[in-house]
C-alpha positions in Angstrom: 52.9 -26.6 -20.1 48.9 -26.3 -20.1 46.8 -24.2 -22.2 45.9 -22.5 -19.1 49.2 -21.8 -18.0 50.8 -20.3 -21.5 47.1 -18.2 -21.3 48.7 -16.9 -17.9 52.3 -16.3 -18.8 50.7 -14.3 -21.6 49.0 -12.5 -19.5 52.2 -11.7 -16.9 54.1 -10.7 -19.8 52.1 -8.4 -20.9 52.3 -6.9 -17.2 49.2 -8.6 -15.0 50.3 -8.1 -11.2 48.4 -11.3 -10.0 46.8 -12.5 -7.0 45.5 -16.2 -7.2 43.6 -16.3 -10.3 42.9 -12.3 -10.0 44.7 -10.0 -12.0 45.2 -6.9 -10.1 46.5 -4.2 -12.7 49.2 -4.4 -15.2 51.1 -2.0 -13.5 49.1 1.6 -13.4 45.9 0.9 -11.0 44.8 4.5 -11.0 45.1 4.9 -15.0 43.5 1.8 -15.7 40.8 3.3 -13.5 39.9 6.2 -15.3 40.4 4.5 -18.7 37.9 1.7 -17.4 35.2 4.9 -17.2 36.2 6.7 -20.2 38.0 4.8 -22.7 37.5 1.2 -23.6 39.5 -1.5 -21.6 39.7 -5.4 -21.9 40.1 -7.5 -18.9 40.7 -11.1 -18.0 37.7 -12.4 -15.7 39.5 -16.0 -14.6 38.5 -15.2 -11.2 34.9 -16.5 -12.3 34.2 -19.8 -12.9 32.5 -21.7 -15.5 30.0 -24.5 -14.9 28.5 -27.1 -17.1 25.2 -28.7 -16.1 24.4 -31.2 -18.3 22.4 -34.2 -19.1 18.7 -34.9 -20.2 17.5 -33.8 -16.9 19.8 -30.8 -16.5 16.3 -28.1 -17.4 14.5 -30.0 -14.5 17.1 -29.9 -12.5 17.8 -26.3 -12.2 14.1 -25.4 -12.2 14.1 -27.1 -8.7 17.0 -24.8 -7.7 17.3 -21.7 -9.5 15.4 -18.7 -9.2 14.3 -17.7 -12.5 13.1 -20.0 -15.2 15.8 -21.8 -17.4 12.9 -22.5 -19.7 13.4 -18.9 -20.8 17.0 -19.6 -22.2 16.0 -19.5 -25.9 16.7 -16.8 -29.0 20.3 -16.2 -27.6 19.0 -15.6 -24.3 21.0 -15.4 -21.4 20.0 -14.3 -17.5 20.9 -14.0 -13.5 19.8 -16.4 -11.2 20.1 -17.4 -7.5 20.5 -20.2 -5.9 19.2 -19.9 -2.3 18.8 -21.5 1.1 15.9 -22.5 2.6 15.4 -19.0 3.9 15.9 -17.6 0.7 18.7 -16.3 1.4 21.5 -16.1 -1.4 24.5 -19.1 -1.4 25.4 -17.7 -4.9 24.6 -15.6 -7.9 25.2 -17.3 -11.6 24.5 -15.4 -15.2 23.4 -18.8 -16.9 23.5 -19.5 -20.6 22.0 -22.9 -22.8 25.0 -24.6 -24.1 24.2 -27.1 -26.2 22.0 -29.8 -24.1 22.5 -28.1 -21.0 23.7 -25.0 -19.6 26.6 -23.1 -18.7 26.7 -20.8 -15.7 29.7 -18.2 -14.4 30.3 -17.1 -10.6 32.8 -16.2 -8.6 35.6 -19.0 -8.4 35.8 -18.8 -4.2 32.8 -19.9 -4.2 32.6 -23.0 -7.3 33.6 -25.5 -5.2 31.3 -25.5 -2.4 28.6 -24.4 -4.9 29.0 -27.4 -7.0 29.5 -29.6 -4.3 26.1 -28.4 -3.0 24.5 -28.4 -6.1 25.5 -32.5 -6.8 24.3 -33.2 -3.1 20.3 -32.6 -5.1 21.2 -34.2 -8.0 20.3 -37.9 -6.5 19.1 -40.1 -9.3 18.7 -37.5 -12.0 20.7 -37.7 -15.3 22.4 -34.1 -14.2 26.1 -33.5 -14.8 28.1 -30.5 -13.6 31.5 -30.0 -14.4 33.9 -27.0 -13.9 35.1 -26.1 -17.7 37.0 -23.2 -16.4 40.0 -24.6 -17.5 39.4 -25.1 -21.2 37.6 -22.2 -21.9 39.0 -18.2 -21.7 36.8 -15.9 -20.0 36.9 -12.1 -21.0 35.5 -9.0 -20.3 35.7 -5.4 -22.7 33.9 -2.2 -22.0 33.9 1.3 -23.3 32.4 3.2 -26.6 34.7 1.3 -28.8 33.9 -2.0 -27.4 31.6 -3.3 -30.1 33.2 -2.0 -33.1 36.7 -3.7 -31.7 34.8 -7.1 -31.6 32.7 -6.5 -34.7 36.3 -6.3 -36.2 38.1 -9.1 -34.5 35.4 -11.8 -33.8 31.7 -10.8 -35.3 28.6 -9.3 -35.0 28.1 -8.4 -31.4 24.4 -8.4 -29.9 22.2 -5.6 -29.3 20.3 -6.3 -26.4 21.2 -6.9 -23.2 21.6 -9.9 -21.7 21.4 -11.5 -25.4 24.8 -13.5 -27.2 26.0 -14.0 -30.2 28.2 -17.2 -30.9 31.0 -16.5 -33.8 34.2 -17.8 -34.5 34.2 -20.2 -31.2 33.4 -17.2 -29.5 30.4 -16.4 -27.1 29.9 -12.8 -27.0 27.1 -11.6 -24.2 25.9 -8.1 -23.8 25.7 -7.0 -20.3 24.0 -4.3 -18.7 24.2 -1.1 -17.7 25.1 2.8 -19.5 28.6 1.7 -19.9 28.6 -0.9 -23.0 30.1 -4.1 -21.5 30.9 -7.2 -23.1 31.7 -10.3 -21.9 33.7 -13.1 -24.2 33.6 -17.5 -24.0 36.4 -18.8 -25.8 38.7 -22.0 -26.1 41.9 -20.9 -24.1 44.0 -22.0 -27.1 42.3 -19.0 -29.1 42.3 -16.4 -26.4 45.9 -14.7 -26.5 45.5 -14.0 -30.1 42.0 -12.3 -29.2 43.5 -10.7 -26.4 46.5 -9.6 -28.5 44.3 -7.7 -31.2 41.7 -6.4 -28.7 45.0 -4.7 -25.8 46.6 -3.4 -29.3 43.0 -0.9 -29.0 41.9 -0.8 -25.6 43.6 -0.6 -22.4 44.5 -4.2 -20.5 43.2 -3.4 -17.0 42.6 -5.5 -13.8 39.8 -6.7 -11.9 38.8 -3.9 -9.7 38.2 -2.0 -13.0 35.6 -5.0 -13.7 34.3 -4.4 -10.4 33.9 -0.5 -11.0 31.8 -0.9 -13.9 29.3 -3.6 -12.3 28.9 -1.0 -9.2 28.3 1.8 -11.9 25.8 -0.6 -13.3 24.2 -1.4 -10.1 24.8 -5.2 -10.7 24.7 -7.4 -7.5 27.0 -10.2 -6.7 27.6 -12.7 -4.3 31.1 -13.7 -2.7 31.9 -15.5 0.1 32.0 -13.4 2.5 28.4 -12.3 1.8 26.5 -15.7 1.0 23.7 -16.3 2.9 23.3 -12.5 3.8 20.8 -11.7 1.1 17.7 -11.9 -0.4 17.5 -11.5 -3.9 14.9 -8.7 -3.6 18.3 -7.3 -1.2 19.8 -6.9 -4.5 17.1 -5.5 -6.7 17.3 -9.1 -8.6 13.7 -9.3 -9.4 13.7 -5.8 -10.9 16.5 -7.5 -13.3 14.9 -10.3 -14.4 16.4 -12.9 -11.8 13.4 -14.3 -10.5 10.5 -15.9 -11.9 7.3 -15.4 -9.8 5.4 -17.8 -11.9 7.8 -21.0 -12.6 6.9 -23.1 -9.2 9.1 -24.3 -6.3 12.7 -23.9 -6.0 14.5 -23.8 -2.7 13.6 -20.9 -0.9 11.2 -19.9 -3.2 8.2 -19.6 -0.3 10.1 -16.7 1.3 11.0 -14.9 -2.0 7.8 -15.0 -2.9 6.2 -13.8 0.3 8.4 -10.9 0.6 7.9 -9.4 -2.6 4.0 -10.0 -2.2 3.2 -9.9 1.2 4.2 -6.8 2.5 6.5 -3.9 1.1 10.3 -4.5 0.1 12.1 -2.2 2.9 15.6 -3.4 2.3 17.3 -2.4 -1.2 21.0 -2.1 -3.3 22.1 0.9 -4.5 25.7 2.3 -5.9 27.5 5.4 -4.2 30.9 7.0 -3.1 32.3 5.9 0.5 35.0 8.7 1.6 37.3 6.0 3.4 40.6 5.1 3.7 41.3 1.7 3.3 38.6 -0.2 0.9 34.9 -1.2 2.8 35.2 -5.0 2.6 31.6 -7.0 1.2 30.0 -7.7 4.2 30.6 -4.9 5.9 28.5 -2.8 8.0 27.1 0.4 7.6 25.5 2.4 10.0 22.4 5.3 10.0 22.1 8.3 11.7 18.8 6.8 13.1 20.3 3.6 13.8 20.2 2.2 17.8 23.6 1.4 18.9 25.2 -1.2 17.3 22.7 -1.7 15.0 23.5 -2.3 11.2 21.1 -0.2 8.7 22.9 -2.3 5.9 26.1 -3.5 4.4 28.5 -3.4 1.6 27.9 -5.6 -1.4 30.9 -4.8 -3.7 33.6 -2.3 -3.4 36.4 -0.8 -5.8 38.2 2.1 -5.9 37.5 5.0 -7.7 39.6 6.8 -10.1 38.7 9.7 -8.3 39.7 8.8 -5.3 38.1 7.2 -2.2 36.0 3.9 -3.5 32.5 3.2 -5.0 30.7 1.0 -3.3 27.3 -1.5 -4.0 25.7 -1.4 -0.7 22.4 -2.6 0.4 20.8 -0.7 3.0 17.8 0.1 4.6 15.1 2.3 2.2 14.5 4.7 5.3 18.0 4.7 6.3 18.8 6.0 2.5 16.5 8.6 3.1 17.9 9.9 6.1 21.0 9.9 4.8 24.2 9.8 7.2 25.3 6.5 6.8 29.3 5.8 7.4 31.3 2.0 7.5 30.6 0.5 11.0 33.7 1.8 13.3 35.0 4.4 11.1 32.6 7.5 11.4 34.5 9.8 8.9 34.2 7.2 6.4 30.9 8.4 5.1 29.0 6.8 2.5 27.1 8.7 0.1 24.1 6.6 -2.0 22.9 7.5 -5.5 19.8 6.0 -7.3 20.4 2.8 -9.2 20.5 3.0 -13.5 17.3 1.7 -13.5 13.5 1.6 -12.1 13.4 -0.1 -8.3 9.3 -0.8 -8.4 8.2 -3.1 -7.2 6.6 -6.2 -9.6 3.4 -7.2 -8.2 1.5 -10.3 -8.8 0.4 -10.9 -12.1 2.8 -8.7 -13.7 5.4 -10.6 -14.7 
């Protein structure tokens, strides 16, 4: 039997409902919910992939393709990036880490394949390698107050900043953002059910859509399949993250990034809310405005989970004016209204020479 396999029976006997490489719940959706919010939960995040880019070109490489500027990977640095078509519109969003003489980069596994794939097409005669090390190597998520004292005591010092890591014990630990301390773990699979033994003995195992709950809560975008090539990243506030670099050079795309955010006004933004419907607003989605014309889509759904209140938060990137005007419900369903909230953090816009 494979590492990956006895990490996965570990996992289903320890409860994990399972769909693909998704867990579900372990059995009590709702509680794991609220204890996502308010207590401190651990979850398996196998439903993202793991790249390696490697190879004495890999830095030159990525600058050609990436949005930001690998170059800034240094003093336990890690950061978002895009990779965009030639519109600039989003085929997939990676956090990116150095590893070793290259990098390593997560996103979600539906879209590794074709991503990868996409990403050798360019590669051509440069000494780039990129690999899928998804197998080898755990990946885990833990939130909640008692987060860093629980891996303080079971792996190491954690870091303090966001986006910042920490490598102890074969263990990558990365500080992510937003109010709600989140942590996300790098391990070798044969270490990870004795991790994931001491951290569920202290916080609550929980599924995937609890994951999802706490990136919506932190306003943090992603990309899935059914969204690529829907958004810019200023779409998904990435800039006002630190996903783009406005001052690294060409990358595909990078004309139209860089003419929306300095060129004109950005009119289109993400923000998190509450959507009062019935069955869960699928990414891609349509919503529709109160001042909309008829048929017209003032914006659509980014993420969705649901919440432990009932009903579902949503990421949804809409329209500024439409915001404003409020009204906005999921396109055929006019009860299911959808109520918007500021993001956990400033949406000005960078302007040139600032960043």
């Amino acid at each position: 039997m494979s590492m990956k396999s006895d990490w996965q029976r570990l996992l289903i006997d320890q409860g994990a409902v399972t769909n693909g490489d998704r867990i579900e719940h372990f059995g009590a959706p709702q509680e794991e919910l609220s204890a996502a919010v308010s207590a401190t939960a651990v979850c398996d995040l196998s439903h993202y992939t793991l790249l390696e880019i490697s190879g004495v070109d890999a830095g030159e490489f990525l600058q050609g393709q990436l949005t930001n500027d690998v170059r800034q990977l240094q003093d336990n640095h890690s950061q978002l990036s895009a990779y965009c078509d030639h519109k600039g519109r989003m085929l997939a969003l990676f956090r990116i880490w150095p590893w070793q003489e290259g990098f390593r980069a997560t996103l979600p596994s539906e879209l590794a394949d074709e991503v990868a794939g996409r990403l050798r097409m360019f590669v051509l005669r440069s000494k780039v390698e990129i690999h899928d090390r998804s197998t080898g190597i755990a990946r885990l998520g833990i939130a909640g107050s008692a987060a860093a004292a629980l891996l303080e005591q079971h792996v190491g010092p954690v870091p303090q900043a966001v986006n910042r890591f920490t490598d102890q014990r074969s263990t990558r630990i990365t500080r992510l953002p937003g109010e709600h301390p989140r942590f996300e773990l790098h391990l070798p699979v044969e270490h990870a059910g004795r991790l994931w033994q001491s951290l569920s003995s202290e916080a609550r195992p929980v599924g995937a859509p609890c994951w999802d709950l706490l990136m919506i809560r932190a306003a943090q975008p992603e990309v899935v399949a059914a969204t690529r090539s829907l958004f810019t990243p200023q779409m998904l506030n990435l800039e006002v993250l630190d996903g783009v670099s406005f001052n690294k050079g060409c990358y595909t795309g990078q004309e139209v990034v860089a003419r929306t955010q300095f060129l004109g006004t950005i009119k289109r933004r993400m923000f998190p809310g509450k959507a009062a419907a019935e069955t869960q607003p699928p990414a891609g989605g349509e919503l529709i405005g109160a001042e909309a014309a008829s048929g017209q889509a003032t914006g659509r759904i980014v993420l969705s989970a649901p919440s432990p209140d009932g009903g579902y938060e949503v990421l949804a990137m809409v329209q500024i004016s439409a915001r404003e005007a409020g009204s906005l419900h999921i396109e055929g369903a006019p009860a299911a209204t959808v109520e918007l909230r500021d993001p956990p953090y400033s949406l000005e816009q960078i302007k040139p020479g600032s960043q």
